[in-house]
N, C-alpha and C positions, 0 to 999 in steps of 0.2 A: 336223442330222438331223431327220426329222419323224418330229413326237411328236402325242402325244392332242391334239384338237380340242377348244377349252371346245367341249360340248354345247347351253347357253344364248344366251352371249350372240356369236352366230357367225353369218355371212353367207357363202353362198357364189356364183359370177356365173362362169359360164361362157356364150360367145357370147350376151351380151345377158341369159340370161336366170336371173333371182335363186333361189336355193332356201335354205333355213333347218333346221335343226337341232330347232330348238327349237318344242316342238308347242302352247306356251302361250301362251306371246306374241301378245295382239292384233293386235302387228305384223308377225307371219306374213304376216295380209293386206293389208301396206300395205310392199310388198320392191320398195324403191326406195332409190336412193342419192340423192335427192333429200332433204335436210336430215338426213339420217344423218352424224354425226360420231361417229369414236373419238376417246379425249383423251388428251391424255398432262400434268401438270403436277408441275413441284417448287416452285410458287407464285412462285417470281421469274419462271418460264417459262410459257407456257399453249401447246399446241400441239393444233389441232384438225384431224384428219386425214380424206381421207373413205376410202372403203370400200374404194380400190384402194392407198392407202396414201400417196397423194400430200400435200402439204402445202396444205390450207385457207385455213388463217390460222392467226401466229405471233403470238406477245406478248409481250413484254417489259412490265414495269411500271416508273411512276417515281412522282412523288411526288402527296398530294394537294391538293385546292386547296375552296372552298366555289362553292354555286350559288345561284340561289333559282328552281327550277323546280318540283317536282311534291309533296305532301302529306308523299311517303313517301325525296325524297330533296333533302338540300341538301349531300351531298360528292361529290366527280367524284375517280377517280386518271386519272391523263395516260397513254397507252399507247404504245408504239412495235409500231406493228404492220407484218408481211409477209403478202400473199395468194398464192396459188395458184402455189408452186413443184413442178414437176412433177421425177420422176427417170425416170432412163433406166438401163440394162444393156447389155453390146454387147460379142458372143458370135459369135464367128468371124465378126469384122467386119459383123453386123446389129445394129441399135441398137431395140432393145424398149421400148417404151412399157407405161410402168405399165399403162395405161388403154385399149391398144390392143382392146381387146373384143374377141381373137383367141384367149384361153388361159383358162385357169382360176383363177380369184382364192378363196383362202378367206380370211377377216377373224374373229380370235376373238378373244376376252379370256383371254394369259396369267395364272394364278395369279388371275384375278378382277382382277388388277390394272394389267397393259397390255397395249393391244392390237400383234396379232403378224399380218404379212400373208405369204401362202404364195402367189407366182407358180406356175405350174407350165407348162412347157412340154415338148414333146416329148424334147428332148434334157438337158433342166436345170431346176432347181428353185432359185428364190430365195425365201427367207425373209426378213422385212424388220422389223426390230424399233427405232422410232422410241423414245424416251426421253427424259426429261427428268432427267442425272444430281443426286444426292444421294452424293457420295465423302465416306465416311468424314463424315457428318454435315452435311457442307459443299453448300447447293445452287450449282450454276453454272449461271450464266448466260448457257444454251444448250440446242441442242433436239439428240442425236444419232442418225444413223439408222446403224441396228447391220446389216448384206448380210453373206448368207452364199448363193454359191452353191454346188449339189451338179451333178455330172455324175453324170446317170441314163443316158447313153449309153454306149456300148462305144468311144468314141473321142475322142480327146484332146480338149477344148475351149480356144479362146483366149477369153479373160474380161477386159474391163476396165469403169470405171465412168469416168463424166464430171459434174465438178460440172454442176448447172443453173447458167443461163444470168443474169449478175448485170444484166443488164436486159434489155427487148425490145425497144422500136423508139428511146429516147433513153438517154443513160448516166443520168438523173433518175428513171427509172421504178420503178426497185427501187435502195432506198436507205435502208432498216430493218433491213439484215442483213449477218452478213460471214458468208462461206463458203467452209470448206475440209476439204479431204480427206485421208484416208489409206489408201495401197495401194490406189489406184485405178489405175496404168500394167496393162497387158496381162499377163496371165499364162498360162502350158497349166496346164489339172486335167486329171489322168488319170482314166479311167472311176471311176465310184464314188469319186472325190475332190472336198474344198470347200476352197473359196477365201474367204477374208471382203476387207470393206472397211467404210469407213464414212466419212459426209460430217457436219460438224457447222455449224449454222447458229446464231449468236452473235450478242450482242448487242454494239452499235458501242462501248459504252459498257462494256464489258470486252473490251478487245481485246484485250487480254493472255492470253487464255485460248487465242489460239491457238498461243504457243509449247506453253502445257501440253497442249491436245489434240493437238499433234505429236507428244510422246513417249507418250501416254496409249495404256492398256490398254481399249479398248473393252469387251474382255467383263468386266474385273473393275469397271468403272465401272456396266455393265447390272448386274451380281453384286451390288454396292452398294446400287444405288438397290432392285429386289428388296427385298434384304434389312433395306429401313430400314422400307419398311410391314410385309413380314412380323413385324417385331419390335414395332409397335404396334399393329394390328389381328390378327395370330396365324393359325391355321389352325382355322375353325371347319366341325367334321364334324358331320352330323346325316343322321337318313333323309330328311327332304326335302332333298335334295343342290340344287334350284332354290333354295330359302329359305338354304341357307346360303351359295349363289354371291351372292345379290342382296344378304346383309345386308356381304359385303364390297363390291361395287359402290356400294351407300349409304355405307359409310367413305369410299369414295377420291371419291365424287362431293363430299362434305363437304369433303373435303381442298382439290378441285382447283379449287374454289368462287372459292378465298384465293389474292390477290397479295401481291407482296413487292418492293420497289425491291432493287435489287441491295445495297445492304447491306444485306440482311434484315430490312428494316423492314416491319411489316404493314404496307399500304396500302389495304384491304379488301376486299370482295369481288364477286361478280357474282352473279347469279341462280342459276346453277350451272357446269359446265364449259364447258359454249356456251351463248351466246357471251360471249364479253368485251363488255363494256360501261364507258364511262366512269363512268355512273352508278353509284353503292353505294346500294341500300336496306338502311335501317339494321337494318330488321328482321329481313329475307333474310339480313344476314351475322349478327347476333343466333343465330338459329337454326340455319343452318347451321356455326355454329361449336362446338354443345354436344357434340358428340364431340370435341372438343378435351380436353373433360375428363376424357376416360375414358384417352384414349392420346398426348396431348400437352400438357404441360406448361408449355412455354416457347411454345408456340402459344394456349396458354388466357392466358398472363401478357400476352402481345402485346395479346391481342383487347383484353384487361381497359382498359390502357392508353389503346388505340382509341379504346374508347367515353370515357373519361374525356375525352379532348378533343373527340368530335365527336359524343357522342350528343343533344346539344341542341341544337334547331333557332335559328341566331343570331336574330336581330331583324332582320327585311327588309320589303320593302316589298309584294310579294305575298301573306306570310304574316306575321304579326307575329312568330312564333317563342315563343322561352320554355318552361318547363318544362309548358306545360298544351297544345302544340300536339300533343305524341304524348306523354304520360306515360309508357307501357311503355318508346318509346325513351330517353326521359331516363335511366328506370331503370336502363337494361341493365348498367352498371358496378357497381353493388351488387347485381342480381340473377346476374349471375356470379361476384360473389365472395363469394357468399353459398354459391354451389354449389361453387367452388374449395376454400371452406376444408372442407367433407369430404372432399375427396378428396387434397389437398395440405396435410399440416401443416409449413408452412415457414415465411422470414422475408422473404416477398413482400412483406405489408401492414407489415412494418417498415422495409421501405426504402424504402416506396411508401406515407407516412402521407396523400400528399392524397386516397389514396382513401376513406379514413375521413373524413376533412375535408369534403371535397366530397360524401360521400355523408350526412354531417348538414347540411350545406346546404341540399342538395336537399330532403330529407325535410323539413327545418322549414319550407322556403319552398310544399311543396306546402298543408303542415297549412296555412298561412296565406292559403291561397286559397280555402279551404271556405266558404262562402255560411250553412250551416248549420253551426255550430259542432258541436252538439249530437251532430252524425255524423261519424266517423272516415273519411267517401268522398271520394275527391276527384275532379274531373270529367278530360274528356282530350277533345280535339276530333278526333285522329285514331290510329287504330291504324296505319300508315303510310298507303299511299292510301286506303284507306276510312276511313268514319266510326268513331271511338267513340262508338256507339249511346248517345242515354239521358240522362241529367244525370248517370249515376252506368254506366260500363261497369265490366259483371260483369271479364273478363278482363284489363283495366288495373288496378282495385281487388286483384284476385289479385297481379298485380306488385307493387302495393303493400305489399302483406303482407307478401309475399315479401321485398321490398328491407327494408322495418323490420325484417322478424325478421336477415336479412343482416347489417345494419347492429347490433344487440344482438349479433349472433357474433362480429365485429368485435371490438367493444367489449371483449367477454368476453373475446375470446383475448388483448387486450393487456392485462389486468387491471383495468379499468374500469369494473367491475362496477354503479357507481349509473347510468352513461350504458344501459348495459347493461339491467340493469332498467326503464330507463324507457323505451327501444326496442320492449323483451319486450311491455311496457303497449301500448304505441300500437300492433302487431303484434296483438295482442289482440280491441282494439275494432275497429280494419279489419275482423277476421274475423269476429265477430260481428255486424257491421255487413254484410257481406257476404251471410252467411246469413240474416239478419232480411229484407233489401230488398231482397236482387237473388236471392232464391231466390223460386218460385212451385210451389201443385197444379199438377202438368202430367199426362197422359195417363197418365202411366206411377209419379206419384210426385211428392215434393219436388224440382224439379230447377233448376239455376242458368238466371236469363233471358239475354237476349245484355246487356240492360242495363235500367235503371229512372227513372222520373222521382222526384224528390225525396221524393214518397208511395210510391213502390214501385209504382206503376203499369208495366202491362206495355206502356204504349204510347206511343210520345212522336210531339209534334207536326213534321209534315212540313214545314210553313215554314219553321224553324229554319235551315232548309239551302236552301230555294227564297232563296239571294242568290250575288251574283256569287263565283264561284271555287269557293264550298262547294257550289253546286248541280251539277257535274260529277259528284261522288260518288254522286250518285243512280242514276248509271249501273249500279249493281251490286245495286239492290235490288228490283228492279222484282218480284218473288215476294212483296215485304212491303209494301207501299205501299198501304194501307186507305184510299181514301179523303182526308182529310186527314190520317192519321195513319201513323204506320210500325209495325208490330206487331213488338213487340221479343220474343215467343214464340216463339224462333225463333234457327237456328244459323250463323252467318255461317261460308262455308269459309275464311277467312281470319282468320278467330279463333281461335288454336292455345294461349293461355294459360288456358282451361278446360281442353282438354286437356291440356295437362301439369300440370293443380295436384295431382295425385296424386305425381308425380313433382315436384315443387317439394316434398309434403308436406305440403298446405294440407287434403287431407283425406285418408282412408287408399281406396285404390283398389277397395276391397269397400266404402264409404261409400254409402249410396242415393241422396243427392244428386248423387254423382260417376255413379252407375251410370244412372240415372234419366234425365241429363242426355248420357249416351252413347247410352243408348239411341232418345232421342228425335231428337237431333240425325241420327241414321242411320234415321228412320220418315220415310213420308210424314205424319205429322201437324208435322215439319220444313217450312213453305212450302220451304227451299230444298233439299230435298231430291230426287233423282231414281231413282224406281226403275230406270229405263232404263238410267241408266250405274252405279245402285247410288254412287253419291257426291254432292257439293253442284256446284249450280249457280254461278253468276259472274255472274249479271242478265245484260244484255245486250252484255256481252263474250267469255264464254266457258262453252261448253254444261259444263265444271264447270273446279275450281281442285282443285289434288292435295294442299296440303297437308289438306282435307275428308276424304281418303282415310287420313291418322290419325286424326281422332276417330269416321272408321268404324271405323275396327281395335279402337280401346280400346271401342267398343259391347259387345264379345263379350270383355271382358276376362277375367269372370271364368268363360266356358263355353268350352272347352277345342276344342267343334264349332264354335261360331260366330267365336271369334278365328281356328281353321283358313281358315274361310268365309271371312275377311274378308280374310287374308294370300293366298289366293287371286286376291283382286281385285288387290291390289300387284301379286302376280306376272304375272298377264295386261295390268297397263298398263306393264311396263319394258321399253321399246324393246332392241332387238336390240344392245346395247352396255352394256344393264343399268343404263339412268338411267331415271327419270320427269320426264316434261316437265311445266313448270311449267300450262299450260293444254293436256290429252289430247284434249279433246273439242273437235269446232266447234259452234256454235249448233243448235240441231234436233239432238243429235243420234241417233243408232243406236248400240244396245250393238254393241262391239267397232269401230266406225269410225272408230277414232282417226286422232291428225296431227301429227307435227312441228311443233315453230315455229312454233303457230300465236300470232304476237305475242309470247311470252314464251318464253326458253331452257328450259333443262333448271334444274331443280327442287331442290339446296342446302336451301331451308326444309325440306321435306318430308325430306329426307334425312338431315338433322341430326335432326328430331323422331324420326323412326323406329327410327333407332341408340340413341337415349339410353331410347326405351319398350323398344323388344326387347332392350335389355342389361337391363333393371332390372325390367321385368315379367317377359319372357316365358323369358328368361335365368332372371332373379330374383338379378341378382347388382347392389351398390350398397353403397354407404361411405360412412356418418354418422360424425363425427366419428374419421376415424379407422378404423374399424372397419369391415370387408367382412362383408357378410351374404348369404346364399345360400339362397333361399327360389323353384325354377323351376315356372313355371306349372304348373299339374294338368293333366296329357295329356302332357305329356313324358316320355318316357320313358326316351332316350337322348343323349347328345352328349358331345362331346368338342371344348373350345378350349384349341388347343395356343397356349404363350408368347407369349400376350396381355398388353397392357399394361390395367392397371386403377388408372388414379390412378396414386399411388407406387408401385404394387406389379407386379412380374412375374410370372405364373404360368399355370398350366395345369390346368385341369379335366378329369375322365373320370367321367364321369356316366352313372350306371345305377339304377335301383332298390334294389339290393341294395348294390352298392358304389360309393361314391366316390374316385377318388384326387387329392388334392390337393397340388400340385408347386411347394412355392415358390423362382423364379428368380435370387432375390436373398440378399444375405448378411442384411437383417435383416430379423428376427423378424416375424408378423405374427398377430392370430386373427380365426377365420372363426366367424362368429356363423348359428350353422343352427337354422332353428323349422319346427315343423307337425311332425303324424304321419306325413305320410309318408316321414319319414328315422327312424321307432320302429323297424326293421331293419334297418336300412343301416347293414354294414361302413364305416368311416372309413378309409382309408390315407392316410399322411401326411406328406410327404418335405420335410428343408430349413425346419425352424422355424415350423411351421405348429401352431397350437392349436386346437382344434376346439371354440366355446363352442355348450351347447348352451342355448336359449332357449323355454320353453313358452310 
């Protein structure tokens, strides 16, 4: 039956020509099905559809293997992929073309969370609803397309569907998929009656799934998969109804990021949901994976493992490798399990002791490459493709921190209290060491540099990098390039661990250093700043890079109008599907003239960062030790997220000024730690084991 049209993220194509919904969307003006994908993934599966509902490209994942190609990636997973399978309908013996540009196409985002295609023609109406099932917890490994047709005519209709075609000009052409249907033969609907069917395209490599999709229930398999993100990302209401449809878009684009060989093995991840890539940037899934820890569990445990074996670049013959060729990436398995153990107090790191192991390794083998004893910094040659600026990067050093202090929690949770302390210490001096030399006067205040030379100079020399392989990098900084020198005064858009050190906890988010450093990075006294497009530049690759467009957000953290202003700009760059591309802008360019594809997919980093700030700033909801604290941005006034998953805990918030109700979903106990004045009159209600502490 047709129901409400998402309003946002929705495309409509009648005879040729596009109209849109949605009056925000930069992409209003760019209504083309030309690099426009909806996705659908349960990360064994990736399925990228375009606008009439046809099949793109398929993917299947398998296992991975090493490379030595580019700064930011030396792991590839293997793909099995199919392109461009078309479907048909065929209705008193005429056979319809999805794509025939004869009828009316509407393309939306169900629930926020898959997209749903409405045929419409004279006599009948098909609804077309592609899926990637998750039954009863279980992903399969397959992509199902869910046909319902309606008869809008006053006279019987004959109705049947026909698999696509398993090759086209030799039986070798299409050879990455099996395909089969059910209740596809002919049938009459009578006036105002539907008919369903459904074709499922499978991977070779479980073929056994086609006995089970023989007997299978199409609609309680769609009912399933629904209701498995429902139950971890929740139903969040707020008055800006655009802001709370995108903050679900940015979960599932996070989600749909991530592959999985068919025995549900992580195998990593891609830039975002288009396109598939063999390539894994280690940082891209790094990022993209931190909403794992808010609503998945065994997806955080996976990542964790991940990085344990592939976060360090081997020793090759392009790149030397080793723990100093991207330090953040080495880190990534003690900087995530640094953030797991607040939000998970379980016996992960007791079954799993080489992460502690490996993660004093690392750390002592880092301390032992210091040049200058004296200083707790240690150097890093790349952030993934670009440089780590400086003898000393500010946002690597941040990781640093971060992973010692990890590594003391560690420590501490298994009783280990002197390794612990002496973690705490070296955790310590990193930070202070950080604040001393990689902080400077800048326009606005004390604010963190992008990085430093050994005296804390804000400028390091440009030769350093004019040699083979490393002078490529250059490519991205053409806004900073003084001369002989690089001016390290300055916000690289691909620099996102200043921005999150608030959220790491490294300083508190009302900090002037932190605020100072937000606020500059989003000024033209930024070299790579643009007022044009209001975000950061790319040097000579791309007129800006989107994950920029978070450490514009947190500029305006702590003023209620300018973080509005800023979640503003999110909103008008999220393509008509509700993702952001990883590069929106072309060179030169015009506010609002965005692009598709231009060189890089849709956007995972950014998407992951944005989920994990607006749950814990602007939400203000987040879990130290244990413990859930609820502290939402000033200017909030309202909301309500129903049976959301947060860490270990299930619950549901209704938030108001005056009263709170808090619902917790589970059998055990839990307490919610509330500060600030403005909860001195607010009613508390409190359902289901819920303690309300309160904290001046």
């Amino acid at each position: 039956m047709k129901q409400k049209t998402n309003p946002y993220f929705q495309l409509q194509i009648e005879k040729g020509h596009y109209t849109t919904k949605n009056t925000i969307s930069y992409y209003r003006g760019n209504l083309s099905h030309e690099g426009l994908t909806y996705d659908v993934s349960n990360q064994k599966v990736l399925a990228n559809l375009d606008v009439f509902g046809n099949l793109e490209t398929l993917t299947f994942y398998q296992q991975n293997f090493l490379t030595e190609e580019k700064p930011g990636v030396w792991v590839n997973k293997q793909l099995i992929q199919t392109q461009n399978i078309s479907f048909t309908v065929t209705v008193n013996q005429v056979v319809y073309q999805l794509d025939d540009g004869l009828h009316r196409v509407t393309v939306d985002v169900e629930d926020n969370l898959n997209p749903h295609f409405v045929h419409e023609y004279p006599e009948f109406r098909l609804t077309i609803r592609p899926f990637c099932p998750i039954v009863a917890g279980e992903r399969l490994s397959c992509l199902v397309y869910g046909f319902e047709v309606e008869n809008i005519s006053n006279e019987a209709l004959e109705v049947s569907f026909a698999l696509p075609q398993l090759y086209q000009q030799k039986l070798s052409d299409q050879q990455n998929v099996l395909i089969v249907g059910q209740q596809l033969k002919a049938v009459q609907i009578a006036p105002q009656k539907t008919t369903t069917a459904a074709i499922a395209l499978i991977d070779p490599n479980c073929y056994q799934l086609m006995d089970l999709f023989a007997v299978a229930n199409c609609e309680e398999w769609f009912a399933d998969t629904m209701d498995y993100f429902r139950g971890r990302f929740g139903k969040l209401t707020m008055e800006d109804e655009y802001l709370a449809s995108l903050f679900q878009r940015a979960a599932y684009q996070s989600f749909a990021a991530f592959g999985m060989n068919r025995e549900g093995q992580l195998v990593g991840s891609n830039w975002g949901s288009y396109p598939a890539t063999n390539r894994i940037w280690n940082k891209d899934m790094y990022y993209s994976s931190l909403p794992f820890l808010f609503f998945d569990q065994e997806l955080m445990e996976q990542t964790i493992l991940w990085f344990q074996q592939y976060a360090i670049k081997f020793p090759g013959t392009k790149f030397a490798g080793g723990i100093s060729h991207s330090v953040s990436n080495a880190l990534a398995p003690l900087l995530l399990s640094s953030l797991y153990l607040d939000y998970y107090r379980n016996d992960f790191f007791k079954e799993h002791p080489e992460i502690c192991e490996k993660g004093q390794q690392l750390v002592e083998e880092l301390l032992a490459t210091r040049e200058d004893t004296s200083r707790y910094l240690v150097h890093s040659i790349w952030i993934s493709d670009a440089y780590a600026l400086g003898d000393y990067h500010t946002g690597t050093n941040i990781c640093f921190w971060k992973a010692c202090e990890g590594l003391a929690q560690l420590y501490r949770a298994s009783g280990e209290t002197g390794l612990a302390d002496k973690y705490s210490e070296v955790a310590e001096r990193v930070k202070a060491d950080i604040l001393e030399l990689l902080t400077i006067e800048g326009p606005y205040g004390r604010q963190f540099l992008e990085g430093a030379d050994q005296s804390g100079a804000a400028y390091t020399s440009l030769a350093q990098y004019q040699q083979p392989i490393l002078q490529q990098g250059l490519i991205f900084l053409e806004a900073v390039i003084e001369g002989e020198k690089i001016n390290l005064l300055m916000h690289d858009g691909e620099e996102s661990d200043t921005t999150l050190s608030a959220f790491y906890g490294f300083l508190p988010i009302e900090n002037l250093i932190y605020q100072n450093s937000m606020r500059f990075a989003a000024s033209p006294e930024n070299p790579t700043y643009s007022e044009t497009i209001e975000g950061i530049t790319w040097g000579l690759e791309s007129g800006a890079t989107f994950p920029g467009y978070t450490t514009m957000l947190m500029s305006g953290s702590l003023n209620a109008v300018a973080f509005k202003k800023r979640l503003e700009v999110l909103k008008r760059l999220a393509d008509l599907d509700g993702s952001w591309w990883w590069w929106p802008y072309p060179l030169q360019p015009k506010q609002g003239e965005v692009v598709r594809n231009f060189g890089c997919g849709k956007c995972g980093w950014a998407s992951g960062i944005f989920i994990s700030l607006f749950i814990t700033h602007y939400l203000g909801l987040k879990q130290e030790a244990g413990i859930l604290s609820f502290a939402p941005m000033e200017g909030i006034e309202v909301f309500s997220w129903e049976n959301f998953r947060l860490g270990d805990k299930q619950l549901s918030i209704y938030f108001e000024k005056e009263q709170v109700v808090v619902v917790n979903h589970r059998e055990q106990p839990f307490v919610l730690r509330v500060a600030g004045a403005s909860f001195s009159t607010t009613e508390w209600l409190v359902k289901d084991q819920v303690t309300i502490e309160r904290k001046s």
